[in-house]
C-alpha positions in Angstrom: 116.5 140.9 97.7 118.3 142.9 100.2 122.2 142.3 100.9 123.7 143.4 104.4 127.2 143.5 105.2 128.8 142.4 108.2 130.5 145.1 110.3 133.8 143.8 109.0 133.1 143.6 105.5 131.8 147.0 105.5 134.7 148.2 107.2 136.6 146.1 104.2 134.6 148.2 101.8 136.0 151.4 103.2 139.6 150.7 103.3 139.4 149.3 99.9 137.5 152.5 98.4 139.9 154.9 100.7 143.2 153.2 99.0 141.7 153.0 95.6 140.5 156.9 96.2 144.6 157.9 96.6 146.3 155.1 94.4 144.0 154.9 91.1 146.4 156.5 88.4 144.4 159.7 87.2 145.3 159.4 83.8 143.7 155.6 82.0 147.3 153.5 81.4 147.8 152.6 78.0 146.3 149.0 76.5 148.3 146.5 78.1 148.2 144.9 74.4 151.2 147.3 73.6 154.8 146.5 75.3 154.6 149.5 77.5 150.9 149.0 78.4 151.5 145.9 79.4 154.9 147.1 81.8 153.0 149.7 83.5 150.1 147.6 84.1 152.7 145.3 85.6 153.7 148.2 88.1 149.8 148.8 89.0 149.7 145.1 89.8 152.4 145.5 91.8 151.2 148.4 94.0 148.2 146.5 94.6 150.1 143.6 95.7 152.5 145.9 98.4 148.8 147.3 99.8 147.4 143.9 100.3 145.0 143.7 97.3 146.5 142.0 94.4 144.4 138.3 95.3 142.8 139.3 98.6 141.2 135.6 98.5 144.3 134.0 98.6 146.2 132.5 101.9 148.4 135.3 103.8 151.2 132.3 103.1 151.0 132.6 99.1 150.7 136.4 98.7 147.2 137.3 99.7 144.8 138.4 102.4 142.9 135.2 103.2 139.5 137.3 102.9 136.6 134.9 101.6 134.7 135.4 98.3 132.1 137.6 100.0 135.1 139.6 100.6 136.1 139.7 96.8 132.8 140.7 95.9 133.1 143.5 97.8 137.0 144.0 96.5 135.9 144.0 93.0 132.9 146.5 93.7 134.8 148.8 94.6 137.8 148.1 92.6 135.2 149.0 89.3 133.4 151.5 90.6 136.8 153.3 91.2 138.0 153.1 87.2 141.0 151.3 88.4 143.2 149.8 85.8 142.2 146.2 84.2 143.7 143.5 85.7 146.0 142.3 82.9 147.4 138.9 84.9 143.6 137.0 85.0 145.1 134.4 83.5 147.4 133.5 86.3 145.8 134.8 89.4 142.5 133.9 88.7 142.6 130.8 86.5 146.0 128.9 87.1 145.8 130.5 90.7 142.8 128.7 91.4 144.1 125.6 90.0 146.9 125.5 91.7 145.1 126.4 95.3 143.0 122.8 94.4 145.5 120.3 92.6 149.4 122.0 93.0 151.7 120.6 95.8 152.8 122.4 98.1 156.0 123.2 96.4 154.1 124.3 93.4 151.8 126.6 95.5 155.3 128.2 97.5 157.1 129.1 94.9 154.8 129.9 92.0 151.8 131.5 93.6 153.5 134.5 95.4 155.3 135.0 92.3 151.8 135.1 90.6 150.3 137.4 93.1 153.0 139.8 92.8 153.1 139.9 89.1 156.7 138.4 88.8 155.6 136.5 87.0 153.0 136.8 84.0 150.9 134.6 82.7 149.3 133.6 79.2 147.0 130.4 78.5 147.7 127.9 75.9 144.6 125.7 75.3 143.5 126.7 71.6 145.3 124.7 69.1 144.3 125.2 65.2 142.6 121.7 65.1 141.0 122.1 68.5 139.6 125.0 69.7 136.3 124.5 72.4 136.8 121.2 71.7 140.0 120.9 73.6 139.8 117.2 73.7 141.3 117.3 70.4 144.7 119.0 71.3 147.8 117.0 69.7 150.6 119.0 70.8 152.7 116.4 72.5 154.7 116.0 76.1 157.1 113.3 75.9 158.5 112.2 79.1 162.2 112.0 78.9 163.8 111.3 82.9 162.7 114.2 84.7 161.5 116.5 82.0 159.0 116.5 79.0 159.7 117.2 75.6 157.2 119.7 73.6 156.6 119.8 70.1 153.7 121.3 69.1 151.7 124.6 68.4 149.0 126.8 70.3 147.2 129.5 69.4 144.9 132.4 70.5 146.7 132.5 73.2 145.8 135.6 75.8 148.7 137.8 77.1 151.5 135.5 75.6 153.1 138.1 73.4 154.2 139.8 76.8 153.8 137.1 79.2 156.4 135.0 81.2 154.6 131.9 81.2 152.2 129.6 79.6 149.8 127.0 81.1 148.1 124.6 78.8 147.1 120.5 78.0 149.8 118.5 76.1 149.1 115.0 74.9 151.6 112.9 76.6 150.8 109.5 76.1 151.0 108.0 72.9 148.5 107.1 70.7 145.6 108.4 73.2 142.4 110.0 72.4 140.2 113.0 73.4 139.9 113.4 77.0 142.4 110.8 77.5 146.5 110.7 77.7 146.5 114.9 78.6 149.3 116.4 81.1 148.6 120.4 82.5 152.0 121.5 82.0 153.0 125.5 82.6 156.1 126.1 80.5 158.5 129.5 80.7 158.1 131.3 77.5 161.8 132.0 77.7 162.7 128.6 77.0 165.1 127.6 74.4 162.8 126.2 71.6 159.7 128.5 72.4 158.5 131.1 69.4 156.0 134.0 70.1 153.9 135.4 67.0 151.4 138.1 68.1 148.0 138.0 66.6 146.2 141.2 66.3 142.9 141.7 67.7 140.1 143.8 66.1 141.2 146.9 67.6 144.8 146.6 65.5 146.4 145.5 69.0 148.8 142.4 69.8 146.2 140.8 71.9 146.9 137.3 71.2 149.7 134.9 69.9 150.6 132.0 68.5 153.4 129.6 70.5 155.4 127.4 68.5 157.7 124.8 70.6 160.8 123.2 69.2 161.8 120.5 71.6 161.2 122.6 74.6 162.4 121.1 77.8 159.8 121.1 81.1 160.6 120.1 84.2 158.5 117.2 85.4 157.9 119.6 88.5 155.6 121.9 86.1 152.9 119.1 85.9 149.9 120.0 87.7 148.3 116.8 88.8 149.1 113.3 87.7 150.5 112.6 84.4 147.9 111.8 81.8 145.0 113.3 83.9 145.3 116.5 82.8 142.1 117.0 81.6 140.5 116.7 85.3 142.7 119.7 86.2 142.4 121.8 83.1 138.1 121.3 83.5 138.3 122.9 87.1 140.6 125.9 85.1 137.5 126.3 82.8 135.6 126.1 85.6 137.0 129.0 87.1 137.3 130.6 83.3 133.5 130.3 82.6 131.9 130.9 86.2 132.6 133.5 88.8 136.1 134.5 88.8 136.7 135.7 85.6 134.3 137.7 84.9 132.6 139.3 88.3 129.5 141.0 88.6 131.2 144.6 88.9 132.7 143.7 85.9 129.4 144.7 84.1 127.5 146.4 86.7 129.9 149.7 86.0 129.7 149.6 82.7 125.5 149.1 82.9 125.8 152.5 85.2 127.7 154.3 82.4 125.1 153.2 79.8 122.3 154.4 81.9 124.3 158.0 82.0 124.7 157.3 78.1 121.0 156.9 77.8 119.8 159.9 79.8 121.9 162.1 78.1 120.8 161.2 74.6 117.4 160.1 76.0 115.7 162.5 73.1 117.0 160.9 70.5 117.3 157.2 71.5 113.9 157.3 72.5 112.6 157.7 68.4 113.6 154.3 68.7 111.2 152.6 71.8 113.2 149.6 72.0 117.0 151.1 73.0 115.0 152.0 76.3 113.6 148.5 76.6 117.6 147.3 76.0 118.9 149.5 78.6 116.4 148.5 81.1 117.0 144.5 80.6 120.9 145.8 81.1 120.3 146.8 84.4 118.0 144.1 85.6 120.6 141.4 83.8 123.4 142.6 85.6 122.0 143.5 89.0 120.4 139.9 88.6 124.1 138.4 88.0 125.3 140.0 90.7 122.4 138.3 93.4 123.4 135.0 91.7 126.9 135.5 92.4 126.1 136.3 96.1 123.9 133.1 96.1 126.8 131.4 94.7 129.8 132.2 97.0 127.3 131.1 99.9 126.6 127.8 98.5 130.7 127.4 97.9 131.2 128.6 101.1 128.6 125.5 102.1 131.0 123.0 100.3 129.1 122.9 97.0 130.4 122.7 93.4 129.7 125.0 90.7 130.4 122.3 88.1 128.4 122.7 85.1 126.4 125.3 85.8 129.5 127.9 85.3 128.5 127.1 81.4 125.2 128.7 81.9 126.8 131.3 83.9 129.1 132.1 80.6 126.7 132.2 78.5 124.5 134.6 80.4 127.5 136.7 81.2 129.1 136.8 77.4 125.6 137.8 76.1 125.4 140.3 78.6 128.3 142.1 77.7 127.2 142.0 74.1 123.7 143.4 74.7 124.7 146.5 76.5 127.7 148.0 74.2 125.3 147.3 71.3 122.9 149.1 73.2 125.3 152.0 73.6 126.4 151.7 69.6 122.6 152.6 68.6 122.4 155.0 71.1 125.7 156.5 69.5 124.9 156.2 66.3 127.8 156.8 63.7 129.5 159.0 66.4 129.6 155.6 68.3 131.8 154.3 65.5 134.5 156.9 65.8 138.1 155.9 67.5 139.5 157.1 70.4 142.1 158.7 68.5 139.5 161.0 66.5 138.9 164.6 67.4 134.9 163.8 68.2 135.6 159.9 69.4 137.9 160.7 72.4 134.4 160.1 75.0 132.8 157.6 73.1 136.0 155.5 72.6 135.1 153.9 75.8 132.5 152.2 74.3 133.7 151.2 70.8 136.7 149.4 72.6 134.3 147.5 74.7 131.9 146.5 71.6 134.9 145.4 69.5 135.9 143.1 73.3 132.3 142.2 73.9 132.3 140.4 70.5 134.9 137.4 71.6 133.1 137.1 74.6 130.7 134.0 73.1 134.0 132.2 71.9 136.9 132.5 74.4 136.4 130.4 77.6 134.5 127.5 75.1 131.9 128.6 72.7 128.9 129.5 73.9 126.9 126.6 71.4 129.3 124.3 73.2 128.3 125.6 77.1 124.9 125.5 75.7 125.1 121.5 75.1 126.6 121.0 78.5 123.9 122.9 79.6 121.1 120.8 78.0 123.2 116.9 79.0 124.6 118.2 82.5 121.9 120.2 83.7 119.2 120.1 81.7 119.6 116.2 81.3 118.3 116.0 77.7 119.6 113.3 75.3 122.5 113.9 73.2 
């Protein structure tokens, strides 16, 4: 398949590779899972936002550049193939963002979403709970309406970004005595409010990547509610939605990375070759990701059409999470032992690229629902087999 470009969007192309050219720091920032990573990624976000690129998909009105998702596409290509910085407010812009574009009032959308696309305002999730994990219909942290604010009690974990963050989005179960899917509110709460405690959670790289969030009899504004009370779980299912199809993770996302790997391979094409099946691997890299990519493009036409992802972003998360796994294994027995070194280790510096994103790529079949769960939705949604 063959993609052409509009005029328009190829001119979109070059402005976005010509800023990116000047602007992308030339030095990598530091993990935004330290305190000062996470500030100076902040800034980045920032500068992207003053140039017009922070959510160029977004209404002009709520911070972005009203471009369409072809338009991102493009954005994100370029953004990649550039090196630029990770994106360390997904969680907001692209997930709540998204949410609140369908189902937040307009108030909501005003005040919160240029706030978002700006990077005032940072954002963590707060589904996982210890009891309920993919299966989110078993969250019992509990909204209590009192007048016009809730009452929280409760305690997430796992959750992305919220040692650092400003705010939390997340299901609470606010009608007594409910069950499963039934009786949720999406609340997002300030993580600065009295009753809130943050305890980081270290990823495998030694790194504060996650937290738990305690909260004492935190106060929320009825105003915070997304949707109608007690139909949360409508609203959070489009957030997964989002989480587990096209916007989290975008092709370019592991297109670069695929690109590197082929560099990896040629380089050390002597010695992975004793083993006939890393060349096999990086081949099925390349055609997996350019293949995501044309189904991405297929995609964004059919949305631009009126369709609904729905259930088919499950099969898109598995495809993509398994992915990502595949090629940085593929790089690790390519590596070898050197493969294994840190960063921080006088032979590891150029290979630490890779170990960082094998250590990541091994979450990627649990976080945004576990990939044996996406795989039943797949078989009763689309697949229509029994239960």
């Amino acid at each position: 398949m063959k993609l052409t470009y509009t005029t328009e969007q190829q001119n979109f192309r070059m402005e976005v590779r010509q800023w990116l050219a000047e602007n992308v720091p030339a030095e990598k920032l530091p993990t935004y899972d330290t305190k000062a990573g996470f500030e100076l990624h902040r800034q980045w976000e920032r500068k992207l936002h003053k140039a017009g690129f922070s959510m160029v998909m977004w209404p002009k009105e709520y911070g972005g550049r009203g471009c369409n998702l072809i338009d991102w596409l493009i954005f994100e290509e370029e953004y990649y193939g550039a090196g630029a910085p990770g994106r360390v407010n997904q969680n907001g812009q692209l997930l709540l963002g998204s949410t609140l574009l369908e189902f937040g009032t307009e108030q909501q959308k005003s005040h919160f979403l240029p706030r978002m696309a700006s990077s005032e305002d940072m954002w963590a999730q707060a589904w996982s709970e210890p009891n309920a994990g993919s299966d989110m219909a078993n969250i019992s942290s509990k909204a209590i309406l009192n007048g016009d604010h809730y009452i929280v009690n409760g305690q997430k974990t796992w959750s992305t970004r919220a040692t650092y963050a400003d705010w939390a989005f997340g299901l609470f179960r606010s009608e007594a005595g409910s069950q499963r899917h039934h009786g949720l509110s999406f609340l997002m709460v300030p993580l600065d409010a009295e009753g809130v405690t943050i305890r980081p959670i270290k990823a495998l790289d030694g790194e504060d990547a996650f937290a738990e969030i305690f909260f004492d009899n935190v106060k929320v504004p009825v105003e915070h509610r997304i949707g109608e009370e007690g139909k949360g779980w409508h609203v959070a299912m489009a957030t997964a939605g989002f989480e587990r199809g096209l916007l989290l993770r975008s092709p370019a996302r592991f297109q670069q990375p695929v690109r590197k790997l082929v560099q990896l391979y040629r380089d050390n094409k002597a010695a992975a070759d004793r083993d006939p099946a890393i060349g096999a691997a990086v081949a099925k890299c390349w055609a997996d990701a350019e293949a995501y990519a044309l189904s991405a493009y297929n995609t964004v036409g059919r949305i631009s059409h009126g369709d609904k992802i729905g259930a088919e972003s499950s099969l898109n998360k598995v495809f993509w999470s398994e992915l990502d796994l595949l090629i940085h294994q593929t790089a690790m027995d390519i590596l070898g032992t050197c493969g294994e070194l840190l960063s921080s280790a006088a032979l590891g510096e150029e290979h630490g690229y890779w170990l960082n994103g094998f250590l990541f790529s091994q979450a990627g079949p649990i976080y945004a629902g576990a990939n044996e769960i996406q795989r039943n939705i797949v078989a009763e949604r689309m697949l229509g087999l029994p239960r």
